[in-house]
C-alpha positions as CSV (number, residue, x, y, z in Angstrom):
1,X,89.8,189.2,81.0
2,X,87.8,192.4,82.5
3,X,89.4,195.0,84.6
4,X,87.3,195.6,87.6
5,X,87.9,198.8,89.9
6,X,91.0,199.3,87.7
7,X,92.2,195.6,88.6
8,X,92.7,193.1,86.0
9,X,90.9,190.1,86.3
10,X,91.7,186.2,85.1
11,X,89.1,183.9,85.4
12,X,87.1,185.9,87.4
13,X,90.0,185.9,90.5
14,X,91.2,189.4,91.0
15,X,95.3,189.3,90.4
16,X,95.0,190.8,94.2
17,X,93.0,188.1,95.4
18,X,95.3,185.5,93.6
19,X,98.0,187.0,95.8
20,X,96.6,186.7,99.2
21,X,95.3,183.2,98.9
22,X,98.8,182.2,97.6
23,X,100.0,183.6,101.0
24,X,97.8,182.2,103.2
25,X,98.4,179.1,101.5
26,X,102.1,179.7,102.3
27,X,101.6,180.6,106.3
28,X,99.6,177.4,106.6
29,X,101.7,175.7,105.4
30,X,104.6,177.6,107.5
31,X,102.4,176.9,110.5
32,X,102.2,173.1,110.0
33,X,106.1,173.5,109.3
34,X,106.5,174.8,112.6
35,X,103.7,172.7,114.5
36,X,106.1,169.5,113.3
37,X,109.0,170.8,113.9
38,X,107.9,171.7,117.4
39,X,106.4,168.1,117.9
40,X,109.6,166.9,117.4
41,X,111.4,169.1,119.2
42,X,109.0,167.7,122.2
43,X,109.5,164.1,121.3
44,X,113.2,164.9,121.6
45,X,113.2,165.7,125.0
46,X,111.0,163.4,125.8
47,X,113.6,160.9,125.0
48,X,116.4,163.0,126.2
49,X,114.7,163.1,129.7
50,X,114.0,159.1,129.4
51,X,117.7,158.7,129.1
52,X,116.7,156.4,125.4
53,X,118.1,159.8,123.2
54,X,120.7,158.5,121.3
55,X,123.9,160.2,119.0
56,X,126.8,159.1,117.0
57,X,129.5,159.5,119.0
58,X,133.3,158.4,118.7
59,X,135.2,156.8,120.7
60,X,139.0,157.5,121.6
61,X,141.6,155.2,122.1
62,X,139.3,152.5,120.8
63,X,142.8,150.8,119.6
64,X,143.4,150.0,123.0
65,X,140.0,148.4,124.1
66,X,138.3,145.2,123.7
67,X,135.9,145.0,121.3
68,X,132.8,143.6,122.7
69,X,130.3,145.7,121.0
70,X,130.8,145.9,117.3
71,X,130.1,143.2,114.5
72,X,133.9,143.1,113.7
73,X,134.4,139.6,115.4
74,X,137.5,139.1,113.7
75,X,139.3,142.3,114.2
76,X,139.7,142.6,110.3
77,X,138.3,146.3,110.4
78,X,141.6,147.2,112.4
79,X,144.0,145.0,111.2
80,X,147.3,146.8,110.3
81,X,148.4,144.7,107.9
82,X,144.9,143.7,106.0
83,X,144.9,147.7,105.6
84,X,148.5,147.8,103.7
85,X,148.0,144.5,102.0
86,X,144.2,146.0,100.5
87,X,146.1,149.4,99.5
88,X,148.9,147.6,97.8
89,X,146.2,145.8,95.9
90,X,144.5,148.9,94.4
91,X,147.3,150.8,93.8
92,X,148.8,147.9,91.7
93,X,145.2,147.0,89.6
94,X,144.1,150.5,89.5
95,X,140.0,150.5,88.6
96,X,138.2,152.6,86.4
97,X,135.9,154.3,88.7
98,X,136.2,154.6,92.2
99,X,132.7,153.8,92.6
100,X,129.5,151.4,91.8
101,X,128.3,154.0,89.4
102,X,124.6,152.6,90.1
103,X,122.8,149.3,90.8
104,X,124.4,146.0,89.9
105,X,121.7,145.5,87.7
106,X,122.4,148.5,85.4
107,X,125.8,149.9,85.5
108,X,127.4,148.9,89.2
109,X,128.2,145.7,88.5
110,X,132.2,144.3,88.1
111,X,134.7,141.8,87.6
112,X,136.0,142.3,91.1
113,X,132.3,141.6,92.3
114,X,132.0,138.6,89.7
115,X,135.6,137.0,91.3
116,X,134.5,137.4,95.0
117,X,131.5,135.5,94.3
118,X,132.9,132.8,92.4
119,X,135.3,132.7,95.5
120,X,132.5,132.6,97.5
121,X,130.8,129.7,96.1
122,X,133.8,127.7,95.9
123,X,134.4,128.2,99.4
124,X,131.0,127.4,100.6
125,X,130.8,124.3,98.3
126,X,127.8,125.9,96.4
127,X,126.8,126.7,92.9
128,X,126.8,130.6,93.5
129,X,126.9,133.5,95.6
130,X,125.3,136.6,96.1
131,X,126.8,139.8,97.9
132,X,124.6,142.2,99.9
133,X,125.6,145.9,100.8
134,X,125.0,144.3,104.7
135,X,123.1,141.7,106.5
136,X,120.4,143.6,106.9
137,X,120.0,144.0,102.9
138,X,120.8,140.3,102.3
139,X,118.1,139.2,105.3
140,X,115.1,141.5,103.7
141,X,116.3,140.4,100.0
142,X,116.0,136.7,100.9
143,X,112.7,137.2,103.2
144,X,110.9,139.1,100.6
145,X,111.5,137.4,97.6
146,X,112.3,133.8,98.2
147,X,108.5,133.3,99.4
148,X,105.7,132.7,96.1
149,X,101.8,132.7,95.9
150,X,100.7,129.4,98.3
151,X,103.8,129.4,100.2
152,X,104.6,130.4,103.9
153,X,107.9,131.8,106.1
154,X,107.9,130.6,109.6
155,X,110.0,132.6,111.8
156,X,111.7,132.2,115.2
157,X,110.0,134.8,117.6
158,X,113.7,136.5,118.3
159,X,114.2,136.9,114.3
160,X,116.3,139.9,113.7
161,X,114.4,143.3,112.4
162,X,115.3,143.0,109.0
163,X,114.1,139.2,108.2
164,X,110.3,140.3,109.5
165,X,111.1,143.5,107.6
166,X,111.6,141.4,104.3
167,X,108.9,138.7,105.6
168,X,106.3,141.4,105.6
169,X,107.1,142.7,101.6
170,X,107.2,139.0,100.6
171,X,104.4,137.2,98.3
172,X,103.7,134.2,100.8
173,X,100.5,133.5,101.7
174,X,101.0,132.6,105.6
175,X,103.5,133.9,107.6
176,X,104.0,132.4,111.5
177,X,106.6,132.3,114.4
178,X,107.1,129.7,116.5
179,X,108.7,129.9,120.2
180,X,112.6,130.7,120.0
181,X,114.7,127.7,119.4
182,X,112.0,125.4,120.5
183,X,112.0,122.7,118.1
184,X,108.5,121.1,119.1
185,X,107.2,124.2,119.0
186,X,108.5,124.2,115.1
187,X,106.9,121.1,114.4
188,X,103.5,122.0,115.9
189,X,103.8,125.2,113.2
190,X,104.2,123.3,110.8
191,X,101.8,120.8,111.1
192,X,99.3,123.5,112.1
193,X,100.1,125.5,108.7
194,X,99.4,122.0,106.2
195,X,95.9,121.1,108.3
196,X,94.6,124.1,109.5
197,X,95.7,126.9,107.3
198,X,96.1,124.8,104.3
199,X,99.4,125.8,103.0
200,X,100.3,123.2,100.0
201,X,103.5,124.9,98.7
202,X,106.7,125.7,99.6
203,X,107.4,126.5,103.9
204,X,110.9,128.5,104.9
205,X,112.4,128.5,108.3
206,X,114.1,131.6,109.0
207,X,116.5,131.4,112.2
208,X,119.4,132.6,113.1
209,X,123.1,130.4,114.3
210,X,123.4,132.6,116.8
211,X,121.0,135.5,118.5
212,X,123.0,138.5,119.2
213,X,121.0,139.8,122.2
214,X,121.0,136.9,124.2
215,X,123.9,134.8,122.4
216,X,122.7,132.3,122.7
217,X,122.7,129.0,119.7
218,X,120.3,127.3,117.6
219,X,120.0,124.2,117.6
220,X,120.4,123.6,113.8
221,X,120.8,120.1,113.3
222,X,117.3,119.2,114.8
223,X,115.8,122.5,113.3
224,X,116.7,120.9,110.1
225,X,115.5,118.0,111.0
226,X,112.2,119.0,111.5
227,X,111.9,120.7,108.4
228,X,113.3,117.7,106.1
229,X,110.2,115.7,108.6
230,X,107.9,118.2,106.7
231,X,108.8,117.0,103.3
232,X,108.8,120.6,101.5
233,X,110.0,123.1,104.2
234,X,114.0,125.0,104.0
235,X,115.7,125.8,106.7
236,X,117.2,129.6,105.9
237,X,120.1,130.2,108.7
238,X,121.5,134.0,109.4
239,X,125.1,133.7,110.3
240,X,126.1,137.1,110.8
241,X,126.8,136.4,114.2
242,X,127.5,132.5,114.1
């Protein structure tokens, strides 16, 4: 340390020097603050002029209307008596924590998840079930993990967002779509991926039971079909809207 003009030095930076390069530091990075938060601003009413800026919004009376535009199919979320009959439940078997407290796979996980899944299995006739926080989750779970090394997921082309979302994070080696609900189309994929790509392992068909955009169905039963052809392909069917 040296004192210099009566400053005090440190490495030789003056402690004056120090000071003004930490606040140019801090304007730039003020300035780029501003410069995105003024892009923004732009892209916003870009949008807001195109008429595609969007908000949450709530709607009133909603008791009154048909629903044609939620995922509640069955009118569970505003049943009456579902409501009284779920509150009579927890007040009678209070819990311990009104929460997950974490991840399932550290602290989150219960014995009321445990019972709904062995009641999920049974009903479905299977040896287990899983629960997802929502479809989305359980679509991008399955997509990305499902898939190993020498494997590949073959998609329908209308696939919702969140199975290509999973399909892209997944270990599989090819990954192809095949025109929607076009079974030829499907077979043609497939033999494509075992000659010309040379996939030997495993091959999943992700589709859906029913496409939410257009409605319209797939046809399972020769989707299935196809795949069984194959000899080592699974058909893996989204029915959140079936």
């Amino acid at each position: 340390r040296s004192r210099v003009g009566g400053r005090s030095r440190v490495g030789g930076r003056s402690r004056v020097g120090g000071r003004r390069a930490a606040s140019a530091r801090v304007a730039e990075e003020e300035g780029r603050s501003a410069g995105a938060e003024e892009r923004m601003a732009r892209a916003l009413e870009r949008r807001r002029r195109a008429g595609t800026l969007r908000s949450v919004k709530q709607v009133a009376g909603v008791e009154a209307l048909v629903d044609f535009s939620s995922n509640d199919y069955l009118g569970l979320a505003r049943d009456g008596e579902l409501a009284e009959a779920f509150l009579r439940s927890e007040l009678g078997e209070p819990r311990k924590a009104n929460g997950s407290t974490g991840s399932r796979l550290l602290t989150g996980s219960s014995a009321v998840h445990d019972d709904f899944e062995e009641w999920l299995a049974e009903f479905h006739g299977r040896e287990s079930a899983l629960l997802f926080p929502s479809g989305y989750a359980a679509n991008a779970g399955v997509a990305s993990c499902v898939a190993d090394e020498g494997d590949a997921i073959v998609l329908d082309e209308l696939s919702h967002s969140s199975t290509r979302f999973g399909a892209r994070r997944g270990r599989q080696d090819k990954t192809a779509f095949f025109r929607h609900n076009d079974v030829d189309d499907l077979r043609r994929v497939l033999g494509d991926l075992r000659a010309a790509e040379g996939v030997s392992g495993s091959i999943f068909v992700c589709v859906e039971s029913v496409y939410s955009m257009d409605g319209d169905a797939a046809p399972l039963g020769d989707l299935a079909a196809a795949c069984r052809a194959d000899g080592d392909a699974s058909l893996i069917v989204d029915e959140a809207h079936g």
